[in-house]
N, C-alpha and C positions, 0 to 999 in steps of 0.2 A: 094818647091811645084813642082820641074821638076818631079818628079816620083809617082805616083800612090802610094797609099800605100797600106800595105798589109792589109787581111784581121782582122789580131790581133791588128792593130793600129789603133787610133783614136785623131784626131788633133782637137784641138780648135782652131777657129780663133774670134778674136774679129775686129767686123768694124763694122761702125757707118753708119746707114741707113740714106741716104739722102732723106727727102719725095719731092727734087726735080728732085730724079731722074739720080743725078749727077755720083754715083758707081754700075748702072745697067751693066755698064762694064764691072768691076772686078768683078760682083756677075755672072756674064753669063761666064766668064773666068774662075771662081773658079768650075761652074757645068760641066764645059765641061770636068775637069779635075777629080772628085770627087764627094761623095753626098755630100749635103749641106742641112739643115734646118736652113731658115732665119725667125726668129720670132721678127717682128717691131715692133708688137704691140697687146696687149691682146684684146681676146673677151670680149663683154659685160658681161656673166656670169661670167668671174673670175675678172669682175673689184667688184663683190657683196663686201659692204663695210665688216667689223665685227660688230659683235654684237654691242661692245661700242659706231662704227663708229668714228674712231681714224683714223689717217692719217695711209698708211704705213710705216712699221719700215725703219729707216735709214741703208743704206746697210752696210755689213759687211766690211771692206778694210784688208785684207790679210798683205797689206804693215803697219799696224800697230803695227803687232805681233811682242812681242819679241822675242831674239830669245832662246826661253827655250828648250832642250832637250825634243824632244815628249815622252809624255806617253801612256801606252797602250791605254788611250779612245783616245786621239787626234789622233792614230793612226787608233782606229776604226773608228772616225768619219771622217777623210778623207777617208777610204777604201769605207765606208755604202756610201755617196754621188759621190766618182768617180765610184761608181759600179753604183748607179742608175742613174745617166750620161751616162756613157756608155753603157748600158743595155737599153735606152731608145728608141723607136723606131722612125725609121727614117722618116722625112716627108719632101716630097721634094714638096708639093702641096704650095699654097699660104695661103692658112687656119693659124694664128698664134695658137703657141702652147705652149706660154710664162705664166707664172703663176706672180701673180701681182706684184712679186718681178722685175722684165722686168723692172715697172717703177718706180723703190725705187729712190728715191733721192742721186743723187750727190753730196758730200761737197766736197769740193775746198781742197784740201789734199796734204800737203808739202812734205808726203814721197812718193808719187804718183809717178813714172816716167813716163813722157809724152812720148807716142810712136809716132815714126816718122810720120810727117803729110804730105810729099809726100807717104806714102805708106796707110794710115788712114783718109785722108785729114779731120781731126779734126778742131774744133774752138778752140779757144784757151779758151774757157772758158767751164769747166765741162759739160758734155754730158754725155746721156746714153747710155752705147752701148746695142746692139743688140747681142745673141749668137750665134754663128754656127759652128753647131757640124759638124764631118766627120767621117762617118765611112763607114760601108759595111751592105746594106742592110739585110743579112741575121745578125744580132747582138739578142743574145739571150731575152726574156724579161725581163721588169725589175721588182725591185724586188718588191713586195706587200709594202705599205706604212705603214701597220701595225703594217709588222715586221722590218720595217725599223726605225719605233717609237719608237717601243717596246726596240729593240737595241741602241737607241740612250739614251734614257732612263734608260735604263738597268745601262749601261755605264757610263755617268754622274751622278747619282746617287752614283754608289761605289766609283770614283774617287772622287767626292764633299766629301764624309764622311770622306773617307780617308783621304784628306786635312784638314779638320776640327779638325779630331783629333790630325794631326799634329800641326796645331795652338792653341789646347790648351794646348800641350806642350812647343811651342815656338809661340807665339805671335807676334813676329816681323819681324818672316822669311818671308822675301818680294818676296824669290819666289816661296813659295807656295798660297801667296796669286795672284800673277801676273796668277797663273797657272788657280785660280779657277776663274779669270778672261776671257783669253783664252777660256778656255771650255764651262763655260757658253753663250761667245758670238759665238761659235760653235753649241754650242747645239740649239742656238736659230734659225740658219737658216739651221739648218740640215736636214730641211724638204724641201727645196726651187723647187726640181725636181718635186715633187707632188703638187697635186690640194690644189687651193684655203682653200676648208674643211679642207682638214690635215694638210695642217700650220695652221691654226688656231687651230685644235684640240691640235696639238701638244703643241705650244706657251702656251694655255692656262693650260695644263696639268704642264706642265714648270714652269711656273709662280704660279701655287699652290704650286709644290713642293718647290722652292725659298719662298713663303709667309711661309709655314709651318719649314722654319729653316730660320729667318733672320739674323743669322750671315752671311747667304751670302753677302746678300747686305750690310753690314756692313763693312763687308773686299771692298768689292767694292768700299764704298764710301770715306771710308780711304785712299786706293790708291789713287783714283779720287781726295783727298784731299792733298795730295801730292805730295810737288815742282819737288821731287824727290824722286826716291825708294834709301833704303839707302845700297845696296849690286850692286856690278860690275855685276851680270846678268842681273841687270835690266836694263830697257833704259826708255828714256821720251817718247818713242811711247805708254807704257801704260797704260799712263795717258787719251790719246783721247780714246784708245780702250774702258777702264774704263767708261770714259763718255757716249758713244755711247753703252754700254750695260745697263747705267742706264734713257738714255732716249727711248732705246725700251722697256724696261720693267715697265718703270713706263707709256707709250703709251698704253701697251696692257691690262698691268694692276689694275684698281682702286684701289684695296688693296694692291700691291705694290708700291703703289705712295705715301701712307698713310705711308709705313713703312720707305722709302727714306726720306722724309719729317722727320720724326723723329730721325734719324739718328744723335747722338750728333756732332751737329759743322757742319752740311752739309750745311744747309740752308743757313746757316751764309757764309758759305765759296762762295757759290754760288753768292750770294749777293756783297761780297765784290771783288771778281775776277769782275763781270760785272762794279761794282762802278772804280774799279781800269782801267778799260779799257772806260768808258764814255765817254771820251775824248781824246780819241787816236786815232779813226779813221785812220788820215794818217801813224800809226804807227804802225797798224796792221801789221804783216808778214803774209802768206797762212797757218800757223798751227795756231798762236794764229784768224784768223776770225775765222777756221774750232772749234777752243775751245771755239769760244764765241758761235757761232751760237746754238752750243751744248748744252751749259749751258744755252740759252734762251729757248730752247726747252725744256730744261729739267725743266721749271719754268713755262712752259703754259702746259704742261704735270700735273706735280704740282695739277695748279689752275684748271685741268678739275675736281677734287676732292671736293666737296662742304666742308665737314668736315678740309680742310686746306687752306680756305680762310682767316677766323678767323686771322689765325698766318701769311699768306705774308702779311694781310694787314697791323698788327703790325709793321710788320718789314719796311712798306713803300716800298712794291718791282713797286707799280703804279708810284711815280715819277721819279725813278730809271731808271722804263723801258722807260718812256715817254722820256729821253736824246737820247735814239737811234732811234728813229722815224724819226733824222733828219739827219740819217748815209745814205749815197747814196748805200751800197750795199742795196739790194730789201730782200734778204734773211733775214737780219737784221733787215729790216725795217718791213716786215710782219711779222715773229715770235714776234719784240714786237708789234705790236698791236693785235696781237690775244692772248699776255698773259695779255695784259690791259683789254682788253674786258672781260679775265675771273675774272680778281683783283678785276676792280675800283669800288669804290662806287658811288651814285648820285653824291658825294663830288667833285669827282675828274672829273666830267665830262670836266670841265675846262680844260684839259691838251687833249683831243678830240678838243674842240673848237680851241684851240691854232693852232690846227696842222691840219685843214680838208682834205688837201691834203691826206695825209695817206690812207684818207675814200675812195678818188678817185682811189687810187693807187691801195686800196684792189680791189675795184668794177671792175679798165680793167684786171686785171686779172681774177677774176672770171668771166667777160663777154668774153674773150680768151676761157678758159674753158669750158664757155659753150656751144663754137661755135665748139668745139673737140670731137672726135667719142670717145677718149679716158675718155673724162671728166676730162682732165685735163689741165695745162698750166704751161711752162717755167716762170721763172723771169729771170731778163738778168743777174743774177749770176749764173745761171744754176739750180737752185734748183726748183723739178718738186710741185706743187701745187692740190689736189684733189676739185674740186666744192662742195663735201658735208662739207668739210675743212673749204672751203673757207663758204660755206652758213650758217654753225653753227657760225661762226668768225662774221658775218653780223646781225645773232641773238642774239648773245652773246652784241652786241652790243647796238641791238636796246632794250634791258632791261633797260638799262639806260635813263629815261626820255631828258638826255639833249642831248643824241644823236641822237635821234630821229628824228626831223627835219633834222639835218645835213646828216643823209643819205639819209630820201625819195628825200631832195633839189640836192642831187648828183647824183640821177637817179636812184638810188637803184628798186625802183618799176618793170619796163618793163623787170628787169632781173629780181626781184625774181616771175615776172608771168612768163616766159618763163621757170623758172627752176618747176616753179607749174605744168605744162604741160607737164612733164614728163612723162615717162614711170615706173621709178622707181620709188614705193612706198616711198622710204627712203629722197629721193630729195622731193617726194614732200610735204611731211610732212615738210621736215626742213623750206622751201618756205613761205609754208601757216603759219608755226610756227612765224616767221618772221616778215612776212603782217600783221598778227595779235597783236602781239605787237607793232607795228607803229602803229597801227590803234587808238591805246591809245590817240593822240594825236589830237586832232583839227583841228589843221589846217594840217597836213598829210588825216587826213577825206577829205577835199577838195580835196585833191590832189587825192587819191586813185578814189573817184566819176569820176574825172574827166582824170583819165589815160582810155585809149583806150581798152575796152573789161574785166576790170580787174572785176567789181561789174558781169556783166553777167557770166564771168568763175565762179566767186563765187557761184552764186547763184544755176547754173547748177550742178557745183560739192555736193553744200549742196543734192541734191534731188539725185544724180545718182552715185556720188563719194562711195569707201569704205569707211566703220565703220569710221576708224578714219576721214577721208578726210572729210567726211559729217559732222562732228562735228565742227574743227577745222572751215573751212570754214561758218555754220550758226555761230558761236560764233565770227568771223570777222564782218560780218554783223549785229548782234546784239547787237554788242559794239556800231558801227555805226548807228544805229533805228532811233535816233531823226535830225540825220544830215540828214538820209533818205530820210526821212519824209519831209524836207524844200525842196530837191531838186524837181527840174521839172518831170527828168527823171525817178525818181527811188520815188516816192511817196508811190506809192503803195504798193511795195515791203518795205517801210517801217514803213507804216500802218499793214502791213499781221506778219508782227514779231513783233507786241504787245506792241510798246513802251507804254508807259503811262505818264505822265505831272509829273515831279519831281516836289518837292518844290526847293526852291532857299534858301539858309540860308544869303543873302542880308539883310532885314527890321527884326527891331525889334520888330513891332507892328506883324507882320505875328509870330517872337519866340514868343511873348506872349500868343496869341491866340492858339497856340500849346499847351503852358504850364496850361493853363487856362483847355484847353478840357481836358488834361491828368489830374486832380484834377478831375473831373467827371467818370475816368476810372477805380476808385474805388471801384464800384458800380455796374459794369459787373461780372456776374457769374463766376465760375470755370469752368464752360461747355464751355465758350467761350469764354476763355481767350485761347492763340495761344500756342505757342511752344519753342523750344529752339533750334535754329539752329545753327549745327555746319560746318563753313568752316575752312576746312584743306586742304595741300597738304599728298597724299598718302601715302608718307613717314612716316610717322605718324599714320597711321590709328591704329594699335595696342595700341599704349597708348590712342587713343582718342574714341575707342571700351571701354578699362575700364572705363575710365571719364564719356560715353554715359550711362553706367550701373547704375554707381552710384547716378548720376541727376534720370534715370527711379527709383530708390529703394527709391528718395524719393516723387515720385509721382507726377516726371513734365512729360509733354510730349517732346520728343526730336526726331528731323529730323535730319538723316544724311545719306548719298547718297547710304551706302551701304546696305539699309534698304525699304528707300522709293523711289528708283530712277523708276520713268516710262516715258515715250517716250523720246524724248529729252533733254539731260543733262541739259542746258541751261534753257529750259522752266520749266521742275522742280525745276533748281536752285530757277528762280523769284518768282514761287511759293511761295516755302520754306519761299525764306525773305520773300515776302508779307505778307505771315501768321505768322512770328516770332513777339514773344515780345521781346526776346533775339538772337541776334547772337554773339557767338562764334569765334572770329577770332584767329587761330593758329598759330600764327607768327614764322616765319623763313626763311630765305635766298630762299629758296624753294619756298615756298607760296608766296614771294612779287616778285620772278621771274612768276610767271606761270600765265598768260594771264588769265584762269578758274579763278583761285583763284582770282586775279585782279576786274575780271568782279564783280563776287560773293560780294566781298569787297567794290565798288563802288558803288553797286546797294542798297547795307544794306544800306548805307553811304547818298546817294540819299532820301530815304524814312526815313530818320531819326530815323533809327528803334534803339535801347540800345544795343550798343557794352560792349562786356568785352572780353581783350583780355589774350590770353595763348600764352608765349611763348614757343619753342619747338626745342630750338638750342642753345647748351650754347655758350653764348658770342656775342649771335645777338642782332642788337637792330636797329627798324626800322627803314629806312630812304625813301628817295623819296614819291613815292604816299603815298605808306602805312603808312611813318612816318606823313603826312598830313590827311590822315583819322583818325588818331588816337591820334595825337597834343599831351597831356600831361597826358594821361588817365595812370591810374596804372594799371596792370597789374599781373597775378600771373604766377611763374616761373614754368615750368612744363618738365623744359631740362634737367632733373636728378641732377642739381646742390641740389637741396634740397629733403629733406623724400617726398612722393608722399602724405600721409596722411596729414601734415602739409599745403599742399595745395588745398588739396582737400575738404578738411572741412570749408576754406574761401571761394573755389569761391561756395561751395552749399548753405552756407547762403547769400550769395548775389544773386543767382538765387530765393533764396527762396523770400529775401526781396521784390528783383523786381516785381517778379511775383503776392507778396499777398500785398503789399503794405505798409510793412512794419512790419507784424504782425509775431510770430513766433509761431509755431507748431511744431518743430523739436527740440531734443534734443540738447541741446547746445556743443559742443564739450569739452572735457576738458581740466581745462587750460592749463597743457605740450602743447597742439597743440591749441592752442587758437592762433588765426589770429592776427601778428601783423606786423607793417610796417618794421619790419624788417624781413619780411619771403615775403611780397609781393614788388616786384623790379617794380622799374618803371625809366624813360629813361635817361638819364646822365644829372646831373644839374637839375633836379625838384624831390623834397621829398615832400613825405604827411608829415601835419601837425600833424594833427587830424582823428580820425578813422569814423567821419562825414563825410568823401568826400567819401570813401568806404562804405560803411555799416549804408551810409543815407535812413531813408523811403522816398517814393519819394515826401512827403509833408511832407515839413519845418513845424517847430512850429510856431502855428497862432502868436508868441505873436512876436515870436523875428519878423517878417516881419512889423507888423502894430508898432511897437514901433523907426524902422528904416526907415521907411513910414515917422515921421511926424520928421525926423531930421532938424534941422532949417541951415541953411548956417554955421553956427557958427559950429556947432557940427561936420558937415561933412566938414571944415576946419580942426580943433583939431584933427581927426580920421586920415584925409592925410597926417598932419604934425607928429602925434606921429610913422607914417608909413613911412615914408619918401618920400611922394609921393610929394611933392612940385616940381612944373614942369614940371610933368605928366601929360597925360591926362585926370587923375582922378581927376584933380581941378574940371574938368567942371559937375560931378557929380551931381545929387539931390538927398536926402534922399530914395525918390521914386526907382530911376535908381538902386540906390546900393541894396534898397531890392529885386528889380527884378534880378539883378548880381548875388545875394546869393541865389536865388529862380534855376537861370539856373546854380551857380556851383552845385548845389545839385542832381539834376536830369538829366539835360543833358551837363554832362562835356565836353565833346567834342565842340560843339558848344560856352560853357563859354569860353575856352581860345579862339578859333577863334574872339567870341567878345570883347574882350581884347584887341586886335591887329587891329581889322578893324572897331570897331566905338569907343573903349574907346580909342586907339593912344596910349596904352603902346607899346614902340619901342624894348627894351631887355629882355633877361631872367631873370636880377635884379630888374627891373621894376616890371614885370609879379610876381616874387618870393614876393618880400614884398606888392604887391597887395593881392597875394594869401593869404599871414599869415595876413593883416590887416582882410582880408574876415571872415578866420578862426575864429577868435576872436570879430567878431560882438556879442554887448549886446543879 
């Protein structure tokens, strides 16, 4: 640095911005001698997250490569990126001019060589540096990002084919597959000089082209899958490189997450390297953390994909991950709980409870974060954190009924109102996303009432907020209406959102009276008999557009949102159910996440209106709220596992029965597709007996009721013991009780098994099962 340099040269230095101030020195020392552009830190506009709002990609590390003879695209694509480097114009102002990659994440990297820390004054723990270029103010422009794409593309494309074709000549040559490793994690930040837009464009163009030939990622995960390449040009640095190109790409991409995920042997292998490391903590070295951290990311990447939850949770990757929670590196310890948050089921909420620290741990970092111009935040292993990151991790959370408490109780609230208050749209949807889902709970209602400004920011945003804001937000408050309503302060406002006086399904003398009036509802016209309402999530809406059709062609009425939607989602929703004889619930992973659907579900559930539910996800099967609204009711499969016909010809004669009361005016289907229990699924460990629990009119026959009415002590002895109900709560029966039993399994199943459990004291699902078949079989 004693001599100026000319004007054809251009030096890079790297040094690490101190925000105390500490190398204003060396930076004032370096201008005096040279231009210099020091970019600390990005502006707000290119912190704009992506589309999918993924974290950023994990940064490239050069020191990973091996060392293969370049070819002509590696050769292009260092030329295309040191020309638009150096072509780039110079700024010696304080304005940053850094593009989001500025703040990519650190991993802790064993082939890394540490640069001298009297000349760097570095921490000793992974940092990001800052660029500064040198050159001469007159450096020509750079080049267009277009065609800096276009070339990059151009390039990677004939090189990838050409390798492809050599592998299916030879298959095993490990270094052309090492190469189309390289390239691809070239191509992927080959755009890093340009704005925010063209990485993104670029990556995504990228990433289609990778989905549309998946033997890339095949070769990819192969390597990745191996100890070791089996030829002397390879080295083990390819193996990280390998990982690190398959968790940016299954990060940016959904449909390449889905195709890694299917990868034979990957999952598996993923699974067992973390299993094999569980307990090694102090035995970790700097390349095996930087391999684990990888392959945790590359599992919460994974599980952002709904359609491949199904399969980690087979494999049990929630208890797995729950081991590292208790690992002191922070990078460790967040990446797993934000891949449990995407796993676990209600089931496993227990492995949260275990561990609450983790929830605290999540929260000061996101409260760090959200006290940064950057919106982000260090862990003290140096790994950089995003706040939309971290607020989706916080949501992802609060889906699970048992976590719930545990975070409003950890302060969760006063941060995600602060992050509500945003300026960016994107934060504050995730926010109010969040609050809304807590809100599910009871005693978080108390808390929320009584946090500090949070009901009035609500209430202000429902009326003044955007489209979505204003929704989100009244549907907060409207879950809340009746806690509202009790309180001092907020009465009124919980009067003005229309709760209305549920019933309680407590007293059996209130279900009787119920069932009583419904025998009279026989009797009401066709004019004014209600509807058929369908709740779905939107995922869905196409197959449940055809469904909608074929209920109108036989002449029911049907409400569904993208039909009759007018003012308020929410208040239409109530509507809807108020006026329904039927609701429709479309069950799937989806629907029992979404707050809307939630609502929608509760509220049927509330007013005791006839559920029938449709699934709409193979291999889902309800759990938490949903699986408690819906207790043991059957259900018909509608997730393409079976003919669409075969199922749709059962649930119309049950909407038919419902709605006329049991009488039939509709051709009967034929019997190839004739409805039987083996075409309608219902939830693990409870089978129909009899085609009377589906396809009952909603009044039993007078005889079998009054003939099981006047059973003597004796009889309804004989009946428990040929049942094996001895010890049960069903000794304490009367003739009477059991016809009322048989009267409520027949019409409002839902409610029968709840009564089972909380006034008849069947304790198990063995109990419940031979209750049911003694039921079944009443004289």
């Amino acid at each position: 640095m004693g001599s100026s340099p000319s004007k054809s040269t251009v030096h890079r230095i790297n040094i690490t911005p101190d925000p105390k101030g500490d190398n204003h020195q060396l930076v004032s020392s370096l201008q005096a001698k040279v231009q210099v552009v020091i970019t600390p830190k990005i502006s707000k506009d290119e912190r704009r997250p992506s589309p999918l709002g993924h974290k950023p990609p994990l940064p490239s590390s050069t020191n990973h490569q091996t060392n293969i003879v370049p070819t002509s695209f590696e050769q292009l694509l260092t030329t295309s990126m040191d020309k638009a480097k150096n072509k780039q114009p110079l700024n010696t102002s304080n304005k940053p001019n850094l593009h989001p990659e500025s703040l990519l994440r650190q991993l802790p990297d064993a082939f890394q060589q540490q640069e001298s820390a009297d000349q760097q004054r570095i921490s000793p723990v992974p940092v990001r540096r800052s660029r500064v270029i040198v050159g001469t103010m007159d450096a020509p422009a750079r080049e267009t990002p277009e065609k800096a794409h276009q070339q990059t593309m151009d390039g990677y494309k004939s090189a990838t084919e050409a390798k492809l074709a050599a592998l299916e000549a030879d298959a095993s040559n490990a270094i052309i597959k090492n190469k189309i490793i390289t390239n691809t994690n070239k191509a992927f930040f080959a755009m890093k000089p340009f704005s925010a837009h063209w990485i993104q464009k670029h990556r995504t163009v990228l990433c289609d082209y990778i989905n549309d030939k998946p033997d890339i990622i095949r070769y990819i995960c192969e390597v990745s899958m191996s100890a070791n390449c089996s030829t002397a040009a390879s080295s083990s640095s390819i193996i990280p490189t390998a990982l690190l190109v398959v968790v940016n790409l299954s990060d940016h991409s959904r449909e390449l997450s889905k195709v890694i995920s299917s990868v034979p042997g990957f999952m598996q292998h993923m699974y067992d390297f973390l299993d094999e490391n569980a307990s090694k903590e102090d035995q970790l070295t700097s390349q095996s953390t930087t391999l684990l951290i990888r392959v945790l990311m590359i599992i919460h990447n994974v599980a952002m994909t709904d359609s491949n939850i199904p399969m980690l949770q087979d494999m049990k990757f929630t208890p797995l991950l729950h081991t590292f929670l208790s690992f002191t590196n922070d990078t460790i310890r967040m990446t797993a709980i934000l891949g449990i948050a995407d796993i676990m089921t209600e089931d496993e909420s227990h492995y949260i409870k275990a561990n609450t620290s983790v929830i605290g741990f999540l929260l000061r970092i996101f409260s760090r974060a959200l006290d940064t111009e950057s919106r982000t935040a260090r862990d003290s292993h140096g790994m950089i954190w995003g706040v939309l990151e971290l607020a989706k991790g916080i949501g992802r959370l609060a889906r699970n009924d048992g976590n719930k408490i545990h975070l409003v109780d950890a302060g969760c609230l006063p941060l995600l109102l602060k992050l509500a208050k945003s300026t960016d749209l994107e934060e504050q949807k995730e926010a109010l996303k969040s609050i809304w889902a807590l809100s599910f709970d009871e005693h978080n209602q108390d808390t929320i009432i009584l946090e500090s400004g949070l009901i009035d920011f609500l209430e202000k945003q429902h009326k003044t907020g955007a489209p979505d804001i204003k929704s989100t937000c009244y549907g907060i408050l409207w879950t809340m209406r009746n806690k509202l309503i009790s309180s001092d302060k907020y009465s009124e406002l919980g009067k003005r959102l229309g709760a209305k006086k549920t019933p309680t399904v407590s007293s059996n003398a209130k279900e009787k009276a119920e069932l009583e009036k419904s025998e009279k509802e026989e009797q009401i016209s066709d004019a004014a008999r209600g509807h058929v309402m369908i709740s779905y999530q939107w995922g869905n809406q196409e197959l449940l557009t055809k469904i909608r059709d074929r209920i109108r062609g036989h002449n029911e009425k049907v409400w569904m949102d993208i039909d009759d939607m007018e003012g308020s989602t929410l208040q239409a929703m109530a509507e809807a159910v108020e006026q329904a004889d039927i609701v429709l619930i479309c069950m799937s992973r989806k629907y029992k996440d979404s707050p809307n659907c939630r609502a929608e579900a509760e509220y049927a559930h509330q007013l005791r209106k006839r559920v029938i539910p449709l699934i709409m996800e193979k291999g889902y099967r309800p759990d938490g709220w949903l699986g408690m609204i819906l207790g043991a009711k059957l259900f018909y499969d509608f997730s393409g596992k079976y003919p669409f016909e075969s199922k749709i010809e059962g649930l119309l004669k049950e909407i038919h029965q419902t709605m006329h009361g049991g009488e039939r005016t509709t051709t009967p289907p034929p019997p190839a597709i004739s409805p039987s229990y083996d075409d309608v699924d219902g939830p693990h460990g409870i089978k129909a007996t009899s085609q009377e629990v589906l396809y009952a009119p909603s009044k039993p026959p007078v005889t079998k009721l009054s003939q099981v009415k006047q059973w003597s002590t004796k009889q309804v002895k004989d009946w428990i013991t040929k049942y094996e109900l001895i010890g049960t709560g069903a000794e304490k029966l009367s003739g009477k009780e059991i016809a009322f039993l048989q009267k409520l399994q027949a019409t409002a199943p839902e409610f029968y098994y709840k009564t089972l459990k909380s006034d008849v004291g069947l304790r198990n699902l063995k109990e419940m099962a031979n209750f049911d078949e003694a039921m079944d079989d009443l004289p």
